[in-house]
C-alpha positions as YAML, in Angstrom:
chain: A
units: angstrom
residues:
- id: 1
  name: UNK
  ca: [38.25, -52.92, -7.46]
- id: 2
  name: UNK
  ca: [41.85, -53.45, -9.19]
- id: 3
  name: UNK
  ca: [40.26, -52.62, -12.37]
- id: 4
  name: UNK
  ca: [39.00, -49.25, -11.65]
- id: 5
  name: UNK
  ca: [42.24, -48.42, -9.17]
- id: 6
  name: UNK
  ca: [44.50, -49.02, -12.43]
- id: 7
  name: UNK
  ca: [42.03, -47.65, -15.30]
- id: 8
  name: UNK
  ca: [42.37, -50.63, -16.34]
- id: 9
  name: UNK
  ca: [40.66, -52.17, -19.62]
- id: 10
  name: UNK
  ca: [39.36, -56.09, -19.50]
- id: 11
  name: UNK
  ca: [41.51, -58.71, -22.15]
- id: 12
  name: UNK
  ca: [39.45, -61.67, -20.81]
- id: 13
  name: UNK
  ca: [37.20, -62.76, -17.91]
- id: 14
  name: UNK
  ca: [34.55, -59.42, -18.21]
- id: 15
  name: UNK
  ca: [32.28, -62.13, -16.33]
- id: 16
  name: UNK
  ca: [34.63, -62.56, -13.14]
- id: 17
  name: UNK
  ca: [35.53, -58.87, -12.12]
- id: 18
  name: UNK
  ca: [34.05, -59.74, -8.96]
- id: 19
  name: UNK
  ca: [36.57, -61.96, -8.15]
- id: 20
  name: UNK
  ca: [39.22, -60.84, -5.20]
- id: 21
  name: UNK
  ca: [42.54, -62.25, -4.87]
- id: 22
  name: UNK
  ca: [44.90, -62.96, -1.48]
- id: 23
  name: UNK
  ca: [48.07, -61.09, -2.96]
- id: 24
  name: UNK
  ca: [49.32, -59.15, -5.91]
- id: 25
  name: UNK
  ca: [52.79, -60.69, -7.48]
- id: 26
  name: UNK
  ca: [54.84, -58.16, -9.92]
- id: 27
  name: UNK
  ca: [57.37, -59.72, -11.72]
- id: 28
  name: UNK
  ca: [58.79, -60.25, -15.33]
- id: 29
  name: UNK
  ca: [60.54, -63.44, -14.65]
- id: 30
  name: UNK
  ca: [58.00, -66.49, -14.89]
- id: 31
  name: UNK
  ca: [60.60, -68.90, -13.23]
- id: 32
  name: UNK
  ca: [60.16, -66.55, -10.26]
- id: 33
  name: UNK
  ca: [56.40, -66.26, -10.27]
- id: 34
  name: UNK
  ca: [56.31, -70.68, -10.36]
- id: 35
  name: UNK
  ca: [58.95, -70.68, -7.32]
- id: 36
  name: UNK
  ca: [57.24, -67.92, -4.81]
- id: 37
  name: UNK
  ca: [53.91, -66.50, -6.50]
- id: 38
  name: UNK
  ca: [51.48, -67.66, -4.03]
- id: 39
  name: UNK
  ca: [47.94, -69.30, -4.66]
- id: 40
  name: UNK
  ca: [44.85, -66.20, -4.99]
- id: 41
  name: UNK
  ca: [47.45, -64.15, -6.17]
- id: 42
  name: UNK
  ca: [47.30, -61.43, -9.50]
- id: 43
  name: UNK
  ca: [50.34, -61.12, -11.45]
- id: 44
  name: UNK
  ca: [51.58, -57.63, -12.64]
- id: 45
  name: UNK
  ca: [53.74, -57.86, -15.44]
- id: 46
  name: UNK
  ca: [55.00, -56.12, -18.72]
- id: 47
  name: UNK
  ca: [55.51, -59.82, -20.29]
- id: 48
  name: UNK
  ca: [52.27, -60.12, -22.69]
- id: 49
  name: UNK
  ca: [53.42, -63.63, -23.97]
- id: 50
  name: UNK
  ca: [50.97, -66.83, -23.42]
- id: 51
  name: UNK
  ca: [53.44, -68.02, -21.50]
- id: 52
  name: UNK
  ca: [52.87, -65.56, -18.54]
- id: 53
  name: UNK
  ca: [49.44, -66.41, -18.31]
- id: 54
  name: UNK
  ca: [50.17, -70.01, -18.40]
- id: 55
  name: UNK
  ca: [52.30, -69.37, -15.76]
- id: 56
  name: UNK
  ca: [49.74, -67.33, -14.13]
- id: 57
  name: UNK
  ca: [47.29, -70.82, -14.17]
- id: 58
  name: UNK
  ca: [49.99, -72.65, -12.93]
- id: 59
  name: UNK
  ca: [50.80, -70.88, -9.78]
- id: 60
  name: UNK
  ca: [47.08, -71.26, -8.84]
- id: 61
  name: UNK
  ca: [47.19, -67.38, -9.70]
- id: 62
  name: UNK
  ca: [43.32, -65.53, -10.88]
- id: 63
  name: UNK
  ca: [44.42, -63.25, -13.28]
- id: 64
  name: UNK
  ca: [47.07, -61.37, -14.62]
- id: 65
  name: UNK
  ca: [47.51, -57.18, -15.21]
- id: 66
  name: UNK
  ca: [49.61, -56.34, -18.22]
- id: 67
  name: UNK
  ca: [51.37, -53.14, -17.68]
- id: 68
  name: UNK
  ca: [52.38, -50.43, -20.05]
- id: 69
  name: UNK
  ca: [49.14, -50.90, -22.13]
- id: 70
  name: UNK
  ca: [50.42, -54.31, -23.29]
- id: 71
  name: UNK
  ca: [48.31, -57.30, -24.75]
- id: 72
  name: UNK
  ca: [49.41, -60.54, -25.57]
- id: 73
  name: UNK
  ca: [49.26, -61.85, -28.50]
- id: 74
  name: UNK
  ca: [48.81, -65.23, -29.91]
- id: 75
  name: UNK
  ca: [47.25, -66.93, -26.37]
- id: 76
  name: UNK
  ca: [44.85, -70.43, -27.15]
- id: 77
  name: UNK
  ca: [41.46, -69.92, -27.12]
- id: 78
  name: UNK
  ca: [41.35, -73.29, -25.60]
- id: 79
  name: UNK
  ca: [43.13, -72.18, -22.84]
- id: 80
  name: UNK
  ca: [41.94, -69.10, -22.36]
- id: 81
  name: UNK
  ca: [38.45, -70.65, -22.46]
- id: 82
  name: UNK
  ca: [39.96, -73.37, -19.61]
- id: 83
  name: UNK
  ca: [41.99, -71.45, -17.32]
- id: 84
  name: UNK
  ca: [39.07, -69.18, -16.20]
- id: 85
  name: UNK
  ca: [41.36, -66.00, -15.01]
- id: 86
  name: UNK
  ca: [40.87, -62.69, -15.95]
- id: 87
  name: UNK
  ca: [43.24, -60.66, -18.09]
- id: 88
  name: UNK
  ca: [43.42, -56.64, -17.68]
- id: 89
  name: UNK
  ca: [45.57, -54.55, -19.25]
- id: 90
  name: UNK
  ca: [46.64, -51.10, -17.96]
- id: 91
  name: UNK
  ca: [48.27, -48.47, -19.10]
- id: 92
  name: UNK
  ca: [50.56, -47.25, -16.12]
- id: 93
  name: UNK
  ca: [53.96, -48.92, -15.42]
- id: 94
  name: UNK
  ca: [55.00, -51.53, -12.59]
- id: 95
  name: UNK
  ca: [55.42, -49.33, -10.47]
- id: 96
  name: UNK
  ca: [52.57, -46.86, -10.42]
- id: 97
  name: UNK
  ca: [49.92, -49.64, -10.77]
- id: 98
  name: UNK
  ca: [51.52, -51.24, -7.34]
- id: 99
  name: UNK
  ca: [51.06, -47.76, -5.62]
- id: 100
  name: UNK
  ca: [47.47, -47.31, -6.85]
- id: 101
  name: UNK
  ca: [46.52, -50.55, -5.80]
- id: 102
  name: UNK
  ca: [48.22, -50.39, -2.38]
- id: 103
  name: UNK
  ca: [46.03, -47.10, -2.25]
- id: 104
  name: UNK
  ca: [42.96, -48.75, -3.15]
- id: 105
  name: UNK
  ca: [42.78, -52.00, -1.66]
- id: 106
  name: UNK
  ca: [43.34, -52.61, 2.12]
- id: 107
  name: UNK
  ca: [43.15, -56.47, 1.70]
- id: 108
  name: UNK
  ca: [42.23, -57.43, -1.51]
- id: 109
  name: UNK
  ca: [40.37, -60.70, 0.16]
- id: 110
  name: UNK
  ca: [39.51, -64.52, -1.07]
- id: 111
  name: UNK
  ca: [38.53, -65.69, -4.39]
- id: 112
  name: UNK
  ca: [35.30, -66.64, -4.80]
- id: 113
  name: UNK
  ca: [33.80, -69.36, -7.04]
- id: 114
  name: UNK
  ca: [36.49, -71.70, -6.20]
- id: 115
  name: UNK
  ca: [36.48, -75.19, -7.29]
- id: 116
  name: UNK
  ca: [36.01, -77.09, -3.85]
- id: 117
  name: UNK
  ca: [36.03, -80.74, -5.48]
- id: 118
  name: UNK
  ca: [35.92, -83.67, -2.61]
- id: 119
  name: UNK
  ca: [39.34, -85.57, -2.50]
- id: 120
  name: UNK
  ca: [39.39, -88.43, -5.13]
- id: 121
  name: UNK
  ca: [37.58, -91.91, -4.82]
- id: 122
  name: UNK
  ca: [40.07, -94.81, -2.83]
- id: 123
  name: UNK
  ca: [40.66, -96.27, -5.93]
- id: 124
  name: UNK
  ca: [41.85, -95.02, -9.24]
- id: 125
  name: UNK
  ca: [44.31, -95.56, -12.17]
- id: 126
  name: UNK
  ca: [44.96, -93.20, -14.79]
- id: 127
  name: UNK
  ca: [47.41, -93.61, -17.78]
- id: 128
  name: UNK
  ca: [47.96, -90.44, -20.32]
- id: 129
  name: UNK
  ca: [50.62, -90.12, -23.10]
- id: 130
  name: UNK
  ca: [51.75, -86.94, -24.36]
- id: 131
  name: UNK
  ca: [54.28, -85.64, -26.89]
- id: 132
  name: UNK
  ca: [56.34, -81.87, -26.14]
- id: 133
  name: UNK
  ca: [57.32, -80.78, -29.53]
- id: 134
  name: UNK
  ca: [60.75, -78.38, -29.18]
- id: 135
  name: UNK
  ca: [60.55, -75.13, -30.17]
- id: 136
  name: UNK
  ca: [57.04, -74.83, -30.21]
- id: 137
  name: UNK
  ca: [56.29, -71.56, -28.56]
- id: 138
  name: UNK
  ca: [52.55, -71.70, -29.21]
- id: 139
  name: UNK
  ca: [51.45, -74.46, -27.82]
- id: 140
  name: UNK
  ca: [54.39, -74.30, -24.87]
- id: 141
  name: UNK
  ca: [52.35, -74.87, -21.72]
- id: 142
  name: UNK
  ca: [49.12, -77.16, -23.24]
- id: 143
  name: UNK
  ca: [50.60, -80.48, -21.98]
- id: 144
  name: UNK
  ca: [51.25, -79.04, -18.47]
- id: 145
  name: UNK
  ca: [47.72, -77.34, -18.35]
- id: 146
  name: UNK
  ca: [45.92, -80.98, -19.17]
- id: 147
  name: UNK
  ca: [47.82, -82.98, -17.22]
- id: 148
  name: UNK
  ca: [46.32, -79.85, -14.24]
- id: 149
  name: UNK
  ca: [42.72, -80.15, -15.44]
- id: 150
  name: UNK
  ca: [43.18, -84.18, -15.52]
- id: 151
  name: UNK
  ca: [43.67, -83.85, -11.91]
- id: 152
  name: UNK
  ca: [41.22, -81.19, -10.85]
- id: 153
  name: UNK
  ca: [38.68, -83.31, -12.64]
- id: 154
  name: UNK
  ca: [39.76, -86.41, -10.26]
- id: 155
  name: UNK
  ca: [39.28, -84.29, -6.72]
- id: 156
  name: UNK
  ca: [42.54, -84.18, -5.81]
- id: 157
  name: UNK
  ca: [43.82, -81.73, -3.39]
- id: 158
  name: UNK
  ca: [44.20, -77.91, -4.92]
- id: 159
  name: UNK
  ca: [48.07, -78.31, -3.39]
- id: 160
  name: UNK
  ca: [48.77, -81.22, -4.45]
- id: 161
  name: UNK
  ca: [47.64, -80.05, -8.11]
- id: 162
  name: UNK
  ca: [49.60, -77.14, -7.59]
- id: 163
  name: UNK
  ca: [53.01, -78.94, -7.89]
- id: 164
  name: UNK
  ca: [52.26, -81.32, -9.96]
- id: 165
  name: UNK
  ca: [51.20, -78.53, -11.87]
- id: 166
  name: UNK
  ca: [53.89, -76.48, -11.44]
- id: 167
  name: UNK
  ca: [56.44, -78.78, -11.37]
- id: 168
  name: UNK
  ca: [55.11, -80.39, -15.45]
- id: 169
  name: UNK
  ca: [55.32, -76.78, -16.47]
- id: 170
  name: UNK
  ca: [59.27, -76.49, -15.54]
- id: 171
  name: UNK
  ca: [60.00, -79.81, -17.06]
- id: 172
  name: UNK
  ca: [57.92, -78.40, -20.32]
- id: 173
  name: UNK
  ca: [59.61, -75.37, -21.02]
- id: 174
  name: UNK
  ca: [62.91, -77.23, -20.33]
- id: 175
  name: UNK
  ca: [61.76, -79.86, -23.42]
- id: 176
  name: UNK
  ca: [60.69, -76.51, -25.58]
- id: 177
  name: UNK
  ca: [63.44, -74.17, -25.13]
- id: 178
  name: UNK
  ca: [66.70, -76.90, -25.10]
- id: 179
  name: UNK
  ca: [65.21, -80.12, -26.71]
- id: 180
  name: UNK
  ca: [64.01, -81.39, -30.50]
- id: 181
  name: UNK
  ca: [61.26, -83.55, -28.65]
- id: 182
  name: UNK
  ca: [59.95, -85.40, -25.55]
- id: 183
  name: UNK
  ca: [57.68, -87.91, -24.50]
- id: 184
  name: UNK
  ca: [55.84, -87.28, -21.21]
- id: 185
  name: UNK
  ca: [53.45, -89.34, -19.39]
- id: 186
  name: UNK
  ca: [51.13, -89.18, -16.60]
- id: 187
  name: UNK
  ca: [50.47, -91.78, -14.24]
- id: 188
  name: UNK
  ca: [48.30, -91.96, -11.15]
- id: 189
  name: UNK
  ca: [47.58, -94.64, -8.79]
- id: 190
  name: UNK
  ca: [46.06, -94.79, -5.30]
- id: 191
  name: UNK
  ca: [49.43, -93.76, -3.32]
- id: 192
  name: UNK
  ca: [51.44, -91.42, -6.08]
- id: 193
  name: UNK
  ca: [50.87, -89.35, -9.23]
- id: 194
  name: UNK
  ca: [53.95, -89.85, -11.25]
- id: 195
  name: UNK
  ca: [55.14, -87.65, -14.25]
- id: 196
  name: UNK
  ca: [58.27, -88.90, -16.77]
- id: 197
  name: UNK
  ca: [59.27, -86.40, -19.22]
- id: 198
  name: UNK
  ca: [61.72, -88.04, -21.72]
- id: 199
  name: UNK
  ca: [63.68, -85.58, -24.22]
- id: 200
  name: UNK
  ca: [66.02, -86.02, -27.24]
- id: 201
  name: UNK
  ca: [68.35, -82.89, -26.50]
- id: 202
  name: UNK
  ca: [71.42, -81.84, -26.28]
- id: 203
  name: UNK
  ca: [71.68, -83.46, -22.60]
- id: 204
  name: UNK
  ca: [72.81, -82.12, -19.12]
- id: 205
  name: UNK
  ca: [76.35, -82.39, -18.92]
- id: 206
  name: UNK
  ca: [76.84, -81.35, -14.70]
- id: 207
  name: UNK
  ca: [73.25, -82.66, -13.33]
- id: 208
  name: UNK
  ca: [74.57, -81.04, -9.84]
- id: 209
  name: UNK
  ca: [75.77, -78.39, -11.65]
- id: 210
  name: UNK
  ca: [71.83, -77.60, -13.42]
- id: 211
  name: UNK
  ca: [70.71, -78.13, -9.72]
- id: 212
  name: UNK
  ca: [72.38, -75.20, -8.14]
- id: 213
  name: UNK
  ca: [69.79, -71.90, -8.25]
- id: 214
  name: UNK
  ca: [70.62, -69.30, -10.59]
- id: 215
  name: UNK
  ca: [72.69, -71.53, -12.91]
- id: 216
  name: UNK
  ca: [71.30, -71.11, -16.37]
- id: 217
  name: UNK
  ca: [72.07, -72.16, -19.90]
- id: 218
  name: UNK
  ca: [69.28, -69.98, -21.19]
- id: 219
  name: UNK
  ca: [69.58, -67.80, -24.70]
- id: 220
  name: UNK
  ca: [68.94, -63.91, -24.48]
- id: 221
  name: UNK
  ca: [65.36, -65.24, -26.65]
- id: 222
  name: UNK
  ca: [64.33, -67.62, -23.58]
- id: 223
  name: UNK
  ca: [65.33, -64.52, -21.17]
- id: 224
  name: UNK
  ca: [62.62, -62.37, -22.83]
- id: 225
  name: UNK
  ca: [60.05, -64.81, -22.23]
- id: 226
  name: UNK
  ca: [60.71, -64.75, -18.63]
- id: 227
  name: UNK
  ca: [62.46, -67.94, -18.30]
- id: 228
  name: UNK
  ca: [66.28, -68.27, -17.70]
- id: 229
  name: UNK
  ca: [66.74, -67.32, -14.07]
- id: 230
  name: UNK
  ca: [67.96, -70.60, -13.53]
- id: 231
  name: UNK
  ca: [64.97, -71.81, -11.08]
- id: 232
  name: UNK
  ca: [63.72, -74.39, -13.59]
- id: 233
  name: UNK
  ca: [65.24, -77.63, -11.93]
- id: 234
  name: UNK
  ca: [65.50, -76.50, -8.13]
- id: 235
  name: UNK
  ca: [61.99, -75.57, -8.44]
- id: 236
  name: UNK
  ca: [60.91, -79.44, -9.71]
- id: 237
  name: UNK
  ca: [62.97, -80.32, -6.97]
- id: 238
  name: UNK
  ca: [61.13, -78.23, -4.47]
- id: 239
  name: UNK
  ca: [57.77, -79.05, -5.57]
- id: 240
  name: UNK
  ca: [58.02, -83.10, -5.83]
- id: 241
  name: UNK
  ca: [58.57, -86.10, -3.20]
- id: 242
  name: UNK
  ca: [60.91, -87.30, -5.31]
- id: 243
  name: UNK
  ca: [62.77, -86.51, -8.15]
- id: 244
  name: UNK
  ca: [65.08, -88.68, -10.63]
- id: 245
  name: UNK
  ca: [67.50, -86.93, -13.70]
- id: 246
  name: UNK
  ca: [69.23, -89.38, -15.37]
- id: 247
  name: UNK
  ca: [71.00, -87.31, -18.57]
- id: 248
  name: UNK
  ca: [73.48, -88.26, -21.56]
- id: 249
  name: UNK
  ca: [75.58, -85.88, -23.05]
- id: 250
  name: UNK
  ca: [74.41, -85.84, -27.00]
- id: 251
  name: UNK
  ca: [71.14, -87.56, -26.51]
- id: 252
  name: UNK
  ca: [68.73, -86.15, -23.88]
- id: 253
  name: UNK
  ca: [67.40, -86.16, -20.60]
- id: 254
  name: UNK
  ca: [64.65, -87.74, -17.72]
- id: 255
  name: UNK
  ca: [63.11, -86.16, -15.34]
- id: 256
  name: UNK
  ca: [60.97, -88.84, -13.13]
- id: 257
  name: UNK
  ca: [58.75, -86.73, -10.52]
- id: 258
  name: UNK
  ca: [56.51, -88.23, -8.00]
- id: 259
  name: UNK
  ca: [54.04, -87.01, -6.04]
- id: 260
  name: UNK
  ca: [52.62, -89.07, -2.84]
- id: 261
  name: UNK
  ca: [48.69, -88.90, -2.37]
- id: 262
  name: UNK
  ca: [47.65, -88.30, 1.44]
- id: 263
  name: UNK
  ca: [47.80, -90.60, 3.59]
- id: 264
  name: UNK
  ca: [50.49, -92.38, 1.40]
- id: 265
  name: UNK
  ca: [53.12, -89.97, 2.65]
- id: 266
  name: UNK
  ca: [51.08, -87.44, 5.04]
- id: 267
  name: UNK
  ca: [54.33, -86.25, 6.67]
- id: 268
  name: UNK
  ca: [55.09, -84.23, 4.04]
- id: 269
  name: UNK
  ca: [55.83, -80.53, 4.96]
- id: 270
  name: UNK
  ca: [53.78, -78.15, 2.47]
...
């Protein structure tokens, strides 16, 4: 088991250390894990902030090692309590804790105890509001992770979810790291899951500009949370059918994503 390979001691999720994961992801930079961390995966990382294990839940990933002997501090007991991963915390660095579990584990195999929902009813219509408050580190991440359990509760498919998922989170930390406030809503109907995020910010003065990967505006603060490699927007992008930003210098930004439900759009290349 990873546990025992890294000595490691259990944060959360003593119940679940039977659980086997697909891949392990090491990486400091969250932006990174949401753009190529791969579902069944466990994240390695010296970043002990909620927001890694937000990110964590929102890459589909089923727990998360923090290096060093790090713990995080200050994580939701709600979420926590919802996100069902399991949080270790080790005392070796990156690298020796990839070495011992490369030693250890020949294929680390499939989660078990995964939700396996049936895809949602023909009909449905769901309407949520939500507000982002800028700024607010703590609860950074809460509006993405109900929007997720909104549509795990429907049925719909665990990709799908994914970037939806995903793709709420980006908008999100966009709203709480360069906005005063947003309002976001959710809406889902039989053919598309749409999600509007609406900000009063300072506004996106080169949209094309904010689209190009590694282009950042991010403050040495927003670095240290992981955020800030300039994969917030070209990840949305990646993630939705469609995708609208309509910004104005001095007063804020849209982001309209949509999402088509199968067979709507079954085309789609995933």
């Amino acid at each position: 088991m990873i546990k025992e390979a890294l000595g490691a001691t259990v944060i959360e999720g003593g119940d679940r250390l039977d659980t086997a994961v697909d891949y392990i992801y090491a990486s400091d930079l969250m932006s990174d894990v949401l753009a190529f961390g791969k579902p069944n995966s466990i994240l390695l990382t010296g970043l002990a902030t909620q927001q890694a294990v937000i990110s964590a839940h929102m890459a589909e990933f089923r727990g998360v090692v923090f290096i060093r002997g790090k713990k995080p501090k200050g994580i939701s007991e709600r979420f926590v309590h919802d996100s069902n991963m399991v949080l270790l915390s080790t005392g070796l660095d990156m690298y020796e804790a990839c070495v011992r579990i490369d030693s250890s584990v020949s294929h680390p195999g499939a989660i078990t105890g995964v939700n396996q929902e049936t895809p949602a009813a023909e009909r449905m219509l769901l309407r949520r509001e939500f507000i982002i408050s800028g700024g607010d580190l703590a609860e950074a991440g809460m509006v993405s992770t109900e929007v997720k359990s909104l549509l795990k509760d429907i049925g719909f498919d665990p990709k799908l979810i994914r970037r939806v998922a995903i793709s709420t989170y980006e908008g999100e930390m966009n709203v709480v790291m360069h906005a005063k406030r947003a309002a976001a809503s959710l809406l889902v109907t039989p053919h598309v899951i749409e999600v509007v995020i609406n900000d009063e910010g300072a506004g996106i003065p080169d949209v094309d500009l904010a689209m190009q990967e590694g282009f950042t505006t991010a403050t040495e603060e927003m670095r240290a949370m992981g955020f800030g490699s300039g994969m917030g927007l070209p990840n949305i992008k990646r993630n939705t059918d469609e995708l609208k930003i309509t910004s104005e210098v001095g007063k804020g930004t849209m982001l309209r994503m949509k999402f088509f439900i199968w067979p709507a759009k079954a085309d789609r290349a995933l």
